[in-house]
C-alpha positions, 0 to 999 in steps of 0.5 A: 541489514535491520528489519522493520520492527514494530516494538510499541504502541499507544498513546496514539503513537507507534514506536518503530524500529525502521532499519537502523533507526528508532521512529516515532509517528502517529497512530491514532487507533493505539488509543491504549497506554504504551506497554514498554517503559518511557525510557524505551520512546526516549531512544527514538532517533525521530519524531513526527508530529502531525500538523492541521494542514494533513502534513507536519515536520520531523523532530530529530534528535539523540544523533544524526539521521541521513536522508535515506536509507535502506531496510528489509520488510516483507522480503524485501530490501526497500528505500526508506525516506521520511516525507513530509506527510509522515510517510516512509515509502512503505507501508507496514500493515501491506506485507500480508497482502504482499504474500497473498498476491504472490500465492494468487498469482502462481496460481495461474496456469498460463502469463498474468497481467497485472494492473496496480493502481495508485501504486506508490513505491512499487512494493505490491508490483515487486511482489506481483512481478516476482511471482511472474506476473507482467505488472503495469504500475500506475501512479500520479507522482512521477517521484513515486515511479522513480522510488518504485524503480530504485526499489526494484533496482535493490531486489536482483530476485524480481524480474524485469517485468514492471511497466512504470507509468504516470499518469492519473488513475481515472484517465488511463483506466479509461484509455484502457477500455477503449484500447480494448487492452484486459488484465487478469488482476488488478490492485488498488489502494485510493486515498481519501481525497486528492485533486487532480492535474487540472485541481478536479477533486477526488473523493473516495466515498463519492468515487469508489463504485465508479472507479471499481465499475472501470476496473471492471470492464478492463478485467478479464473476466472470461478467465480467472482474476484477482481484485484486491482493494484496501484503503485507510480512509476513515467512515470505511470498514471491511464490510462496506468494502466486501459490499462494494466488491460484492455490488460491482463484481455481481457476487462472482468469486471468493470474497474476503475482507479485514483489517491490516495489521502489524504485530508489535513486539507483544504479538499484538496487533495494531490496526492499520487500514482494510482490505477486501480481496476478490479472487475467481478460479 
């Protein structure tokens, strides 16, 4: 089976090589000039082109592409499905964070309990769960849970250990806190802005410390725990997220942020979000 293969960039655009197929996106930090020649982007199978609305549509061509179809990234075998937003079901630039939670958590001496917010396609919560933790994988489309779950259903090497739950972000943690119920690491990566089930409006500038502030009071804080925090919303960088884990967890543990990457075919790197990571031993 075909890898994930990031082979160019620039021009604001990415040149992906996603399983068997060739794909063109958007990538607005490549403001560079592309390194492979042009007859390299002209055997893409896809293009999106992305619209004022925040969506946009898929130009197909050269041959027929099917709805979906499966690929491997990050050790895993993953459902890939171009939506209409431009997304796939996965996110490259995660794979990092991905080990990193795998190592975090087989370092616990005794059962793990896991929380992943706005989960999307259930990738951190396979990694989560692989390394043996017991994982609570939340997000607000019910179609997302039902992609996380035919993830796992391709990966036999992750364990029966994920609970799949939709629901809003906001409204669980806060029942969670009033069942007195404690994870000892909890994920998350927010958007920008989205509107609730009742339209209530979310925006992350204006929510992150609260929502990290719920977080808190559901970790188990008496033993060791995990936080990691990422997001790809412009305004924020690896500092202001570092100060927000910093300003809520009280300075306690090891903090580290930057940016997420993928490597192209080059060995360079493009950036594509940030991430800051808390672990207390």
């Amino acid at each position: 089976m075909t890898q994930y293969r990031l082979l160019d960039t620039g021009d604001r655009k990415k040149l992906e090589q996603v399983g068997d197929y060739r794909l063109i996106r958007p990538a607005l930090n490549a403001a560079w000039k592309p390194s492979l020649p042009q007859t390299e982007w002209d055997r893409a199978d896809g293009t999106f082109e992305r619209d004022s609305s925040g969506g946009g549509t898929w130009q197909w061509k050269n041959r027929r592409v099917p709805e979906s179809w499966l690929m491997e990234w990050g050790r895993f075998t993953l459902k890939v499905k171009p939506t209409g937003f431009g997304h796939l079901g996965f996110f490259a630039e995660q794979y990092r964070n991905w080990d990193w939670l795998r190592d975090t958590i087989r370092k616990f001496d005794k059962p793990c309990k896991t929380l992943n917010l706005f989960a999307y396609s259930g990738i951190a919560s396979m990694a989560m769960a692989e390394a043996g933790a017991e994982v609570c994988h939340l997000d607000a489309a019910r179609g997302m849970n039902d992609w996380g779950r035919e993830n796992q259903q391709l990966n036999p090497q992750v364990p029966d250990k994920i609970r799949w739950i939709t629901d809003d972000v906001m409204k669980f943690v806060d029942r969670e806190q009033r069942r007195g119920n404690k994870y000892n690491g909890i994920i998350l990566d927010p958007p920008s802005f989205g509107r609730g089930p009742k339209g209530q409006v979310w925006k992350l500038e204006d929510s992150a410390v609260e929502l990290l502030e719920s977080c808190r009071a559901i970790l188990d804080m008496k033993n060791p725990y995990f936080v990691l925090l990422s997001c790809h919303s412009p305004g924020f960088s690896p500092i202001v997220l570092q100060r927000l884990l910093e300003d809520v967890f009280s300075r306690k543990g090891i903090i580290t942020a930057g940016e997420m990457t993928v490597p192209d075919g080059d060995g360079r790197e493009l950036p594509a979000g940030i991430f800051a990571r808390l672990e207390k031993n």
